[in-house]
N, CA, C and O atoms as a GROMACS GRO file, in nm:
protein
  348
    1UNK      N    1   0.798   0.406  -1.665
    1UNK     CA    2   0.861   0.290  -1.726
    1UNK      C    3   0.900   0.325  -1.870
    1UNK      O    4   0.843   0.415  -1.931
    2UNK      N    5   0.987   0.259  -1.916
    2UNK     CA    6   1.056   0.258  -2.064
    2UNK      C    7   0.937   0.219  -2.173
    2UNK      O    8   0.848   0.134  -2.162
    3UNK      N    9   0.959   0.287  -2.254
    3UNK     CA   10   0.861   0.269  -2.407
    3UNK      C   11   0.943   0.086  -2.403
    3UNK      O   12   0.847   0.010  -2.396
    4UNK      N   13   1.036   0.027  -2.405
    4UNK     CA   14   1.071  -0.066  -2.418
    4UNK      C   15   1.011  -0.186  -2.335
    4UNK      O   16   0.963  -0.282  -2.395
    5UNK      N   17   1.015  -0.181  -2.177
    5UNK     CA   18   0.935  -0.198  -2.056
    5UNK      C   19   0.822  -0.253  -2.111
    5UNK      O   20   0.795  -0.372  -2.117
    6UNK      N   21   0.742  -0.138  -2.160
    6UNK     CA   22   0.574  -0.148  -2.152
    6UNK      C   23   0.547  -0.203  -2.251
    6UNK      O   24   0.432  -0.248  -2.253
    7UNK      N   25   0.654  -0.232  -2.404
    7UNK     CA   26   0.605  -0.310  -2.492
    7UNK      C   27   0.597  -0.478  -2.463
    7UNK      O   28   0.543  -0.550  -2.546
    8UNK      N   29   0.652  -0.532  -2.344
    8UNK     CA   30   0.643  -0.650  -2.316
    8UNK      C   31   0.581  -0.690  -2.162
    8UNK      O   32   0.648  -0.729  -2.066
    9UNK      N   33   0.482  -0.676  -2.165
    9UNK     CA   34   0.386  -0.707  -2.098
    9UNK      C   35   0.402  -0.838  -2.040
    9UNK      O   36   0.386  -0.860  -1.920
   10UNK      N   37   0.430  -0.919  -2.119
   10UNK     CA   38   0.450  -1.094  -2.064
   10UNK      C   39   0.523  -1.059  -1.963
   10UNK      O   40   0.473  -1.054  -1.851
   11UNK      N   41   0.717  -1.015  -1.998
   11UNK     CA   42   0.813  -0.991  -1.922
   11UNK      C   43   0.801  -0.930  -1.801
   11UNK      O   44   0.850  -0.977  -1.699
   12UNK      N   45   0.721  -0.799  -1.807
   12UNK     CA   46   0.666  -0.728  -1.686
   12UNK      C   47   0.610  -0.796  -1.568
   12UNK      O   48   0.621  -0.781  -1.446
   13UNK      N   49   0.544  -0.879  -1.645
   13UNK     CA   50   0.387  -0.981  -1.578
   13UNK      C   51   0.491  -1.067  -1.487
   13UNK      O   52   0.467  -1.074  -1.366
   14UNK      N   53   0.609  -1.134  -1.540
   14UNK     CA   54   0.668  -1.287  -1.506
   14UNK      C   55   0.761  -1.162  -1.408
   14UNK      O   56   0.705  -1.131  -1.303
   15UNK      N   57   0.844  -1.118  -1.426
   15UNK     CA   58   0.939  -0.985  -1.335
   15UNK      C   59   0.812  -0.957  -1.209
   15UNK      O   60   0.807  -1.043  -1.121
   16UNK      N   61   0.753  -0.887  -1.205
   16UNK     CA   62   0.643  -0.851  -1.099
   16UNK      C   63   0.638  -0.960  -0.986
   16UNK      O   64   0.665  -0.940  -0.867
   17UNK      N   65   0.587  -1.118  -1.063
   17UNK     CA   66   0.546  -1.192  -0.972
   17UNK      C   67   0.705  -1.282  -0.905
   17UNK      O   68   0.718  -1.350  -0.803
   18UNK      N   69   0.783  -1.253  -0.990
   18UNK     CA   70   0.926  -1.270  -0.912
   18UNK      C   71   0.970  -1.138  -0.803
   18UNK      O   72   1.060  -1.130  -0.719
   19UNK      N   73   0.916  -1.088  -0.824
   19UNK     CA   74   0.958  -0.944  -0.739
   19UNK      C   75   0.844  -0.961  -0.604
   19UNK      O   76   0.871  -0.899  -0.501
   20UNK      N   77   0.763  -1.016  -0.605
   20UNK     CA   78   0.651  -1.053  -0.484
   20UNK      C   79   0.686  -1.162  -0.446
   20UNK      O   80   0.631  -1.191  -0.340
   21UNK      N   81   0.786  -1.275  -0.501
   21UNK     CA   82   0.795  -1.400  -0.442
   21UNK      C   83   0.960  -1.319  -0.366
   21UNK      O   84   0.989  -1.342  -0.249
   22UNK      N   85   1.025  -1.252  -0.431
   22UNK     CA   86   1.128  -1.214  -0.305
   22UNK      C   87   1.124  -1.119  -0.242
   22UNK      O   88   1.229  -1.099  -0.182
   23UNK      N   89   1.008  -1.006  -0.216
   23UNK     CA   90   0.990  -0.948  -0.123
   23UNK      C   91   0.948  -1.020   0.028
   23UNK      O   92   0.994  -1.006   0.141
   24UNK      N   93   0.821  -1.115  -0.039
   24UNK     CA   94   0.799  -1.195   0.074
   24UNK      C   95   0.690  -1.107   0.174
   24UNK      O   96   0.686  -1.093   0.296
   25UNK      N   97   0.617  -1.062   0.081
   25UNK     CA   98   0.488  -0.964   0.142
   25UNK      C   99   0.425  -1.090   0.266
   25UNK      O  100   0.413  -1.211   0.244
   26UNK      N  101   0.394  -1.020   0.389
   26UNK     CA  102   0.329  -1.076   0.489
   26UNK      C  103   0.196  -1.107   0.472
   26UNK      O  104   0.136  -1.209   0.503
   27UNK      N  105   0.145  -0.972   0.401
   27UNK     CA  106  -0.014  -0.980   0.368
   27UNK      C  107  -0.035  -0.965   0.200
   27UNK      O  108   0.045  -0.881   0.159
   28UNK      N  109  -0.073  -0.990   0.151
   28UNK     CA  110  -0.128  -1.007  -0.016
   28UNK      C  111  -0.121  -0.859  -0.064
   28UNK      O  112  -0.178  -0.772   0.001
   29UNK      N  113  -0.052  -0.831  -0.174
   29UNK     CA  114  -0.025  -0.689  -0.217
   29UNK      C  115  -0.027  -0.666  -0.382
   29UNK      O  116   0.060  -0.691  -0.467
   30UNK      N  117  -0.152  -0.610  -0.393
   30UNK     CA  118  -0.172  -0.609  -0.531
   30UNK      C  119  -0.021  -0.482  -0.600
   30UNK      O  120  -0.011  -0.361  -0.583
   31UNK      N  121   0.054  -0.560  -0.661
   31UNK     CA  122   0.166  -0.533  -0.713
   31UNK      C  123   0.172  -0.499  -0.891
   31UNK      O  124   0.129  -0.596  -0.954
   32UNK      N  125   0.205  -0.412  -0.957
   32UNK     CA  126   0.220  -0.451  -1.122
   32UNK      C  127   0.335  -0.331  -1.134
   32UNK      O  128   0.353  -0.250  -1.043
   33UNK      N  129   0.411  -0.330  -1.262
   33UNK     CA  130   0.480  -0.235  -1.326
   33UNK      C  131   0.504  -0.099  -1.241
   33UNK      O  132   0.607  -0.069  -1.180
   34UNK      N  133   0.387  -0.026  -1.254
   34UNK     CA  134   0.352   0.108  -1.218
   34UNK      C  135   0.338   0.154  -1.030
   34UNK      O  136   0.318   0.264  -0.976
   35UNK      N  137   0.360  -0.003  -0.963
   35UNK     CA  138   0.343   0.026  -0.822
   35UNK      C  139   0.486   0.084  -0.749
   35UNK      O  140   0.593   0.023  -0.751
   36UNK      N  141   0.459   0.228  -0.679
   36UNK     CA  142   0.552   0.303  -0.649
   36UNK      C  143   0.588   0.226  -0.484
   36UNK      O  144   0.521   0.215  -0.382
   37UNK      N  145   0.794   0.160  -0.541
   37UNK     CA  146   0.828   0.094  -0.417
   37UNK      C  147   0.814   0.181  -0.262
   37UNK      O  148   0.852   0.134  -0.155
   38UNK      N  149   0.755   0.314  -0.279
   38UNK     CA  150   0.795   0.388  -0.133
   38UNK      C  151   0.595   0.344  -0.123
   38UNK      O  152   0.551   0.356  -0.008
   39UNK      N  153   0.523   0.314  -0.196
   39UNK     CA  154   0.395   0.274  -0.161
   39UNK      C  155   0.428   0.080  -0.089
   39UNK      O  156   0.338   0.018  -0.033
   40UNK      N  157   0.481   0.059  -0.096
   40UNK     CA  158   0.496  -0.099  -0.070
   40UNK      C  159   0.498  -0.084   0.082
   40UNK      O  160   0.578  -0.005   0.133
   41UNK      N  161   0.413  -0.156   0.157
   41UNK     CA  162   0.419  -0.146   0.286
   41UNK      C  163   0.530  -0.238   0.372
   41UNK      O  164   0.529  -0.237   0.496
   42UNK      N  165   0.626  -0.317   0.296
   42UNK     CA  166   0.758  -0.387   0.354
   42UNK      C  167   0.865  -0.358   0.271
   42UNK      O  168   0.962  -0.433   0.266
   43UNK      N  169   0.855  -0.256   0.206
   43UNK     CA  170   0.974  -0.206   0.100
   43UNK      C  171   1.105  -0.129   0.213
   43UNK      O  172   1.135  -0.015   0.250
   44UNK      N  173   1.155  -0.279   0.236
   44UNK     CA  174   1.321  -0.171   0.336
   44UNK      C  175   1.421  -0.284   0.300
   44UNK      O  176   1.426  -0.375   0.216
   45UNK      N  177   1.492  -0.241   0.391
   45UNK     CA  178   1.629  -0.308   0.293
   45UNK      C  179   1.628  -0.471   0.290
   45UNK      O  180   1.683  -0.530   0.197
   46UNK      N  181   1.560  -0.545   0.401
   46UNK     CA  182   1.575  -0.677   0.369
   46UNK      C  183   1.476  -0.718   0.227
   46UNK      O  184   1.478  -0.831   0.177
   47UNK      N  185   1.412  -0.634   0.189
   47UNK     CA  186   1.314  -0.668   0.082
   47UNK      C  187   1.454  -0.640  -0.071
   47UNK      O  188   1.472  -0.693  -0.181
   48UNK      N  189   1.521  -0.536   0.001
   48UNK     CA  190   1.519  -0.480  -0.119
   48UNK      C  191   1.684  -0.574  -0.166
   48UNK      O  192   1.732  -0.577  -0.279
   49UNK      N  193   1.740  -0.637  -0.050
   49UNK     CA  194   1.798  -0.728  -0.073
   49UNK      C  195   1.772  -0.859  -0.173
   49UNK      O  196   1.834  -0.906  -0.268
   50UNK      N  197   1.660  -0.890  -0.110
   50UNK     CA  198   1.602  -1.043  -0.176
   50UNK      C  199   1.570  -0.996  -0.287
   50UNK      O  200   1.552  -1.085  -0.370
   51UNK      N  201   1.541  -0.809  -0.359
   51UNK     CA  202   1.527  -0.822  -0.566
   51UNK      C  203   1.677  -0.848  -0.556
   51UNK      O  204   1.704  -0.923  -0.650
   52UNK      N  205   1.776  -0.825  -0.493
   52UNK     CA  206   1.913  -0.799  -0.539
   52UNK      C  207   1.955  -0.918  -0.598
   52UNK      O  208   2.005  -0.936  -0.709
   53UNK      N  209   1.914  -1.032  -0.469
   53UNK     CA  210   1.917  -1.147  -0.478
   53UNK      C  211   1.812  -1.268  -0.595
   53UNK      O  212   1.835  -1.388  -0.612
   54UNK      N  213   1.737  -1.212  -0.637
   54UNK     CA  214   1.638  -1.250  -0.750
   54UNK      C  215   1.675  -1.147  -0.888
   54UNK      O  216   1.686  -1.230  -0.978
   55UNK      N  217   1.693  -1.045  -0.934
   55UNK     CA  218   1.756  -1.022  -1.012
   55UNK      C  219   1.930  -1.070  -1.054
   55UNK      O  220   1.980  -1.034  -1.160
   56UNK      N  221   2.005  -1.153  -0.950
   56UNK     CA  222   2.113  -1.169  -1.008
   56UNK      C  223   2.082  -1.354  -1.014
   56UNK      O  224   2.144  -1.431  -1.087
   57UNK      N  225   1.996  -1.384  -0.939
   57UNK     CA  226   2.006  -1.580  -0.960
   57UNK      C  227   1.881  -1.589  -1.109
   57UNK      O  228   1.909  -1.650  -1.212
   58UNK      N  229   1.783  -1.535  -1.094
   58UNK     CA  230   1.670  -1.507  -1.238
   58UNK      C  231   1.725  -1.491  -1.341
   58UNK      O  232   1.719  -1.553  -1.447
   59UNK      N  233   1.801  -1.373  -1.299
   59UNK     CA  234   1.870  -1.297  -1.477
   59UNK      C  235   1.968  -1.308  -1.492
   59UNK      O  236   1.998  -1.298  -1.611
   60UNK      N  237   2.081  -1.333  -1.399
   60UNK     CA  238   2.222  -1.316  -1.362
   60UNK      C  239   2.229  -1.143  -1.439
   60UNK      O  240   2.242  -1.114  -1.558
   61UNK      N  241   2.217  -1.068  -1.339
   61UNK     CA  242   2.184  -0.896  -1.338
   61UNK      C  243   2.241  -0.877  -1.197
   61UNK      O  244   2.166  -0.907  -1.104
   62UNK      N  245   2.369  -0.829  -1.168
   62UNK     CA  246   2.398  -0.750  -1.028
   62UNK      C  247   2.316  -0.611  -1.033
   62UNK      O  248   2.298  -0.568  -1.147
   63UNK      N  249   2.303  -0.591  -1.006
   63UNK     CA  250   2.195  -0.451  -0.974
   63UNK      C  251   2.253  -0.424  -0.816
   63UNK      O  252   2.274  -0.520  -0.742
   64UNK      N  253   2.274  -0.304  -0.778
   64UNK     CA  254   2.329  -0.221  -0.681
   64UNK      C  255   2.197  -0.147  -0.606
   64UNK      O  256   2.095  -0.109  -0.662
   65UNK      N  257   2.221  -0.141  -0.496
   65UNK     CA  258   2.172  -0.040  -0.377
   65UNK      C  259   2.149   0.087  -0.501
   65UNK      O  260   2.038   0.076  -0.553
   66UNK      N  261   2.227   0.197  -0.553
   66UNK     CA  262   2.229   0.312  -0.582
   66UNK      C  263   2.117   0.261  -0.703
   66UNK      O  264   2.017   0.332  -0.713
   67UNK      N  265   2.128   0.149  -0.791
   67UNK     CA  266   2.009   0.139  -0.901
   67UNK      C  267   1.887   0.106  -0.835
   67UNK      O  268   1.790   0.148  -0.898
   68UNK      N  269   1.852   0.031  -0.709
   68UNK     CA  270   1.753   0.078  -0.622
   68UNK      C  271   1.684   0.199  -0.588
   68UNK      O  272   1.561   0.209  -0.585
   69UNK      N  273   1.766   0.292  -0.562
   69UNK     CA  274   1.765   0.400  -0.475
   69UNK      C  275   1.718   0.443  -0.593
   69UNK      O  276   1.628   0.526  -0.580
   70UNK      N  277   1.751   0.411  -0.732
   70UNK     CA  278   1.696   0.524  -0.842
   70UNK      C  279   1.590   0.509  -0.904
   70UNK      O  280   1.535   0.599  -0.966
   71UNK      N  281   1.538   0.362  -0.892
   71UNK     CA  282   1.374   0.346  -0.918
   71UNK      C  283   1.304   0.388  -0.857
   71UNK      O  284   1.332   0.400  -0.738
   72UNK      N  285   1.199   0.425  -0.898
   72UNK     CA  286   1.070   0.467  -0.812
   72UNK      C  287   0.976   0.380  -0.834
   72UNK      O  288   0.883   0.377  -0.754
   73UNK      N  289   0.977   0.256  -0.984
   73UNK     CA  290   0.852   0.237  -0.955
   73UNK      C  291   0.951   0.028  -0.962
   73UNK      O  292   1.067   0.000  -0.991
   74UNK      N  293   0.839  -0.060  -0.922
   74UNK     CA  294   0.891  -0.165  -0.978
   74UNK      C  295   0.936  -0.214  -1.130
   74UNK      O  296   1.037  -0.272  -1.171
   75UNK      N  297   0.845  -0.176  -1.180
   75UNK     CA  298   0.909  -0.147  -1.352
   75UNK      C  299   1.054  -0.068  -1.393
   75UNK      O  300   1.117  -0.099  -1.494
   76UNK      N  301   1.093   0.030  -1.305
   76UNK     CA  302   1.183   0.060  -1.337
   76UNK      C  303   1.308   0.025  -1.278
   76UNK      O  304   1.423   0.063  -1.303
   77UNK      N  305   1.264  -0.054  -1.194
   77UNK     CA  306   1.375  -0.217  -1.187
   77UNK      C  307   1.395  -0.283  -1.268
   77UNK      O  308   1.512  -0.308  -1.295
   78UNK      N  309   1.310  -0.329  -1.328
   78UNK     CA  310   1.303  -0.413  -1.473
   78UNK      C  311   1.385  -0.356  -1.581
   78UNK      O  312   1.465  -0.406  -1.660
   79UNK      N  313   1.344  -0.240  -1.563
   79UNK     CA  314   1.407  -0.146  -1.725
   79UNK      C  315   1.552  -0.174  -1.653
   79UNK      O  316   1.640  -0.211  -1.731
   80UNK      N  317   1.585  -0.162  -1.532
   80UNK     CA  318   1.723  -0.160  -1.536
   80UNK      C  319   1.793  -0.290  -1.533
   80UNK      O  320   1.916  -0.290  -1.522
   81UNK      N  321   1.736  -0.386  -1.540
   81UNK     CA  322   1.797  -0.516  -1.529
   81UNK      C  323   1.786  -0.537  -1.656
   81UNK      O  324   1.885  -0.583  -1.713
   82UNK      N  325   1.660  -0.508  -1.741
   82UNK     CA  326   1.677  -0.505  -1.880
   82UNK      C  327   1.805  -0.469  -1.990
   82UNK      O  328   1.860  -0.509  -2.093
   83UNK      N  329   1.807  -0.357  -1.880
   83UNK     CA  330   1.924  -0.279  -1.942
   83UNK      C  331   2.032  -0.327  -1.939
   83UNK      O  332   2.092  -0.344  -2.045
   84UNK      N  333   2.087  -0.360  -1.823
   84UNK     CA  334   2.186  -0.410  -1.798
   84UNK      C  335   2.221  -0.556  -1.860
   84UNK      O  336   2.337  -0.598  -1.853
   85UNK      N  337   2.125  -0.626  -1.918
   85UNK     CA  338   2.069  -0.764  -1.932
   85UNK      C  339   2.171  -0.765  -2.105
   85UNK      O  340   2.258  -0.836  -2.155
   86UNK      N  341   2.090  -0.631  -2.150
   86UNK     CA  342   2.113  -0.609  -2.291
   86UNK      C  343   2.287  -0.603  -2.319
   86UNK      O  344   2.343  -0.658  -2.414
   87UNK      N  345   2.344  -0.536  -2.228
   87UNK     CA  346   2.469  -0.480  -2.241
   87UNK      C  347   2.544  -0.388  -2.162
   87UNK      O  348   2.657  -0.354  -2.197
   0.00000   0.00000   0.00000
């Protein structure tokens, strides 16, 4: 995650538990910043739809399949919606 990322902890905290309300985990999944999406046991494309769909109605942030494909962790979803958020 971004030196930027990790200085806001609140943001991380409130992002995370939006990122578990649109995955839509079946069973309870201890989730934070640092959890690697290929560790997520329902991480496939309808999941990965509903961040698409929660990063652009939350943040108004389009975020793409390929900025998916380039995170590894959930935080670095964030950094990129951040990013994108910024400018």
């Amino acid at each position: 995650m971004s030196t930027q990322v990790a200085s806001d902890p609140a943001a991380v905290a409130a992002f995370v538990e939006q990122f578990v309300v649109a995955v839509d985990f079946q069973n309870p999944v201890p989730v934070t910043g640092d959890t690697r999406l290929a560790d997520l046991p329902e991480w496939d494309s309808l999941a990965a739809l509903g961040v698409i769909v929660m990063c652009d109605t939350e943040y108004g942030v389009a975020i793409t399949g390929p900025d998916l494909a380039a995170s590894a962790t959930v935080g670095d979803i964030f950094a990129t919606v951040t990013r994108k958020k910024a400018g």
